[in-house]
C-alpha positions in Angstrom: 43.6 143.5 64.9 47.0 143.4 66.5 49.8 146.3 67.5 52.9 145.6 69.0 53.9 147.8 71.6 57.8 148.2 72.8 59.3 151.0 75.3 58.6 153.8 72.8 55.4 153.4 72.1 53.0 151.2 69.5 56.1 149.3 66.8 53.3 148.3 64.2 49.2 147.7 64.1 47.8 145.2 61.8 46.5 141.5 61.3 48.1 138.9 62.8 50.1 137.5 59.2 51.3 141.0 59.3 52.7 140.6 63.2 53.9 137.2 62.5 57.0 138.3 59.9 58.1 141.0 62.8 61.0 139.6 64.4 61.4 139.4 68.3 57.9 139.2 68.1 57.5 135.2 67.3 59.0 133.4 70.9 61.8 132.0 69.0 63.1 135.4 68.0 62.7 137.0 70.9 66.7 137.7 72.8 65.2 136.8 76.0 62.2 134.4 75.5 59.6 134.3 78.4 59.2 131.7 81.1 55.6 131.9 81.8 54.1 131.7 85.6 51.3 129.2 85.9 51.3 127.6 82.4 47.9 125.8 82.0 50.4 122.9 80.2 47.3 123.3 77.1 49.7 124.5 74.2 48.5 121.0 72.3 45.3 121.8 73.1 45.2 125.6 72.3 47.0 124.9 68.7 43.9 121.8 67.7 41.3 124.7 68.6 43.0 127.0 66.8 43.0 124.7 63.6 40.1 122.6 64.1 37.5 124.1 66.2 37.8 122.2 69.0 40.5 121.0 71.8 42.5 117.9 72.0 40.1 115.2 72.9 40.3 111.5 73.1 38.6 109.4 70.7 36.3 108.2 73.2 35.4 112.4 73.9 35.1 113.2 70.0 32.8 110.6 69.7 30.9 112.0 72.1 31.0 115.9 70.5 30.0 113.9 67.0 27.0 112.6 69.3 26.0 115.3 71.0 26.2 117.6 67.7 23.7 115.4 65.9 21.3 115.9 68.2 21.4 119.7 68.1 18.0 120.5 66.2 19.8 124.0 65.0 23.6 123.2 64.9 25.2 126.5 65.7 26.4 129.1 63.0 29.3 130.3 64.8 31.9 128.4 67.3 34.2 129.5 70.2 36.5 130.8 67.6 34.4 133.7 66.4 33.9 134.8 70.7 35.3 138.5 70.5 38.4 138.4 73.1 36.1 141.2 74.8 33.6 138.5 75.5 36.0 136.2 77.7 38.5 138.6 78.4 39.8 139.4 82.2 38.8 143.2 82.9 40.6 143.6 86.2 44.0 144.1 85.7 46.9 144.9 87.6 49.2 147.4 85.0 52.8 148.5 86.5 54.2 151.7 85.6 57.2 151.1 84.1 59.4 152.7 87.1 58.1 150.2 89.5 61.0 148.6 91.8 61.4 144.7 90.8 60.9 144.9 94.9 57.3 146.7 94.6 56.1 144.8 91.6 57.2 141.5 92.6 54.8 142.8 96.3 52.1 143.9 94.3 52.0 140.7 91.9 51.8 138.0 94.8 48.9 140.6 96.8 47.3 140.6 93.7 47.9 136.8 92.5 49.0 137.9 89.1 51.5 135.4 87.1 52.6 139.1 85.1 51.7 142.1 84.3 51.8 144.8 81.5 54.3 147.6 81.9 52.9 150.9 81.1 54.4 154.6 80.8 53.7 157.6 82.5 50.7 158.0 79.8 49.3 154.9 80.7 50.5 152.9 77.8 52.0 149.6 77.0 55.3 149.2 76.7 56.0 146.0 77.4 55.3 142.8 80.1 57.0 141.3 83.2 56.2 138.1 84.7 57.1 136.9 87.9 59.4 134.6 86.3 61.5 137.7 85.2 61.6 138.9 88.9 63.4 136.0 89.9 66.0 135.3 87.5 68.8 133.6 88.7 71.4 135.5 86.4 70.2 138.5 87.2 71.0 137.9 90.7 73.7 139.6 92.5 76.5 137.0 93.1 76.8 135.2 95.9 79.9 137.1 97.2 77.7 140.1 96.5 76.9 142.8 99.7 73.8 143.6 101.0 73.9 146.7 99.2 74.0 145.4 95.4 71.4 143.4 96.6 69.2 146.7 97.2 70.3 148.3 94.2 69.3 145.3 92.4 65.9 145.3 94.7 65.2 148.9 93.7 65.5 148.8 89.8 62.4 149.6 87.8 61.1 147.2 85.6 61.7 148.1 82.8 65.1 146.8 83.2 64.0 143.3 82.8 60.9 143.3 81.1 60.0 141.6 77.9 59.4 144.3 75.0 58.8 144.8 72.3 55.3 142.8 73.7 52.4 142.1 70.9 48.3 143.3 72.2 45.2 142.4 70.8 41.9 144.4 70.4 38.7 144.0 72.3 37.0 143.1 68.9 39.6 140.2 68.0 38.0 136.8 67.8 39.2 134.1 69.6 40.8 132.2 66.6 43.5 135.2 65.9 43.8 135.1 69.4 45.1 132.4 70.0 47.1 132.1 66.7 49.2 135.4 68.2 49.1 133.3 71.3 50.7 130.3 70.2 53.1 132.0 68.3 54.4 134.9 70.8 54.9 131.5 73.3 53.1 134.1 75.9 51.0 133.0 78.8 48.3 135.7 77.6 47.8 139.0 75.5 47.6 142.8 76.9 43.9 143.9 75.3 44.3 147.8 74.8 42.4 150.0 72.8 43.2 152.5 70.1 45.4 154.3 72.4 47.2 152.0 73.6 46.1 151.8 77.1 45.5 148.5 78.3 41.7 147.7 78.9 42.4 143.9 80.2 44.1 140.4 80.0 43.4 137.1 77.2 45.2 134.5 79.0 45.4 130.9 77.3 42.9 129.8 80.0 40.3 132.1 78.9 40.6 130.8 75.2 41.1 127.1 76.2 37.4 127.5 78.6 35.5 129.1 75.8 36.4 126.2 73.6 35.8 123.8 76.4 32.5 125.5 77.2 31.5 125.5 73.3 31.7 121.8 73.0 29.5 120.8 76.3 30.8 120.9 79.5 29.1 117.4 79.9 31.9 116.0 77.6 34.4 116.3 80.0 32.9 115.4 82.8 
């Protein structure tokens, strides 16, 4: 299950063929597209999963899957793909309310080590998502004839200013395939996970999807 959250609250809740005719939603819709921080570079990758149950491997490492798999006495009855986003899932996560200074979050992100970070409201609920990408855009600068003060005011705006929203979220319960599907198609480095009131209970990046798959095949494979 999917909802799609934007500075109002939750836009729409449904499966993901339902998000995917939303526009602004799909990356090449969106009026400002994201720039993801610390891309794993696995987009190739991610989309063979999603189709195909596995990650792009060379001939020489499917060969060695097809081997190892017929030696599996009891092959397995379910894959990465049916892993609950819950199960893989990063439960610490750093939320900024949405009147954060692009000063304070862009402080709080590098303490913290966070590539972005949903935006909630004063009820704790998502509204949208700001990477440190957006913190640093060059045409949001000030000029370079600019005084010290437009650079402040610029400092102290909140982030909700530049953040991307509307933002799609998954549910806890979502399996992997979906996941990524909504992943692939939003062009986002991961998905807000929030529960059924919309507060935000942790993190799917592409790196968590792209390891369950990795681990689901045998690590020894790509050794």
């Amino acid at each position: 299950m999917f909802s799609v959250y934007g500075s109002t609250g939750r836009l729409f809740r449904g499966t993901l063929d339902q998000m995917r005719q939303i526009d602004k939603v799909r990356a090449s819709d969106r009026t400002r597209a994201l720039e993801p921080i610390a891309r794993d570079g696995h987009d190739s990758a991610v989309r063979e999963a999603v189709e195909y149950g596995a990650p792009t491997v060379t001939t020489q490492q499917r060969s060695a899957i097809a081997a190892y798999a017929t030696t599996q006495q009891t092959p397995a009855q379910h894959g990465w793909y049916d892993q609950a986003v819950s199960d893989v899932m990063s439960r610490t996560v750093l939320s900024l309310p949405a009147d954060t200074s692009i000063h304070q979050a862009w402080q709080q992100m590098q303490h913290h080590g966070r590539g972005q970070a949903p935006v909630v409201n004063e009820s704790g609920i998502l509204v949208g998502m700001v990477t440190r990408a957006d913190l640093v855009r060059l045409e949001q600068w000030p000029g370079p004839s600019a005084q010290q003060q437009a650079w402040d005011d610029w400092r102290e705006q909140a982030v909700e200013s530049i953040m991307v929203t509307p933002v799609p979220s998954v549910a806890p319960q979502t399996d992997l395939r979906h996941a990524a599907g909504a992943l692939l198609d939003s062009d986002l480095p991961g998905l807000p996970v929030v529960d059924d009131d919309g507060q935000v209970v942790g993190f799917v990046s592409r790196g968590d999807v792209l390891r369950a798959a990795l681990r689901d095949a045998g690590l020894s494979v790509w050794g």
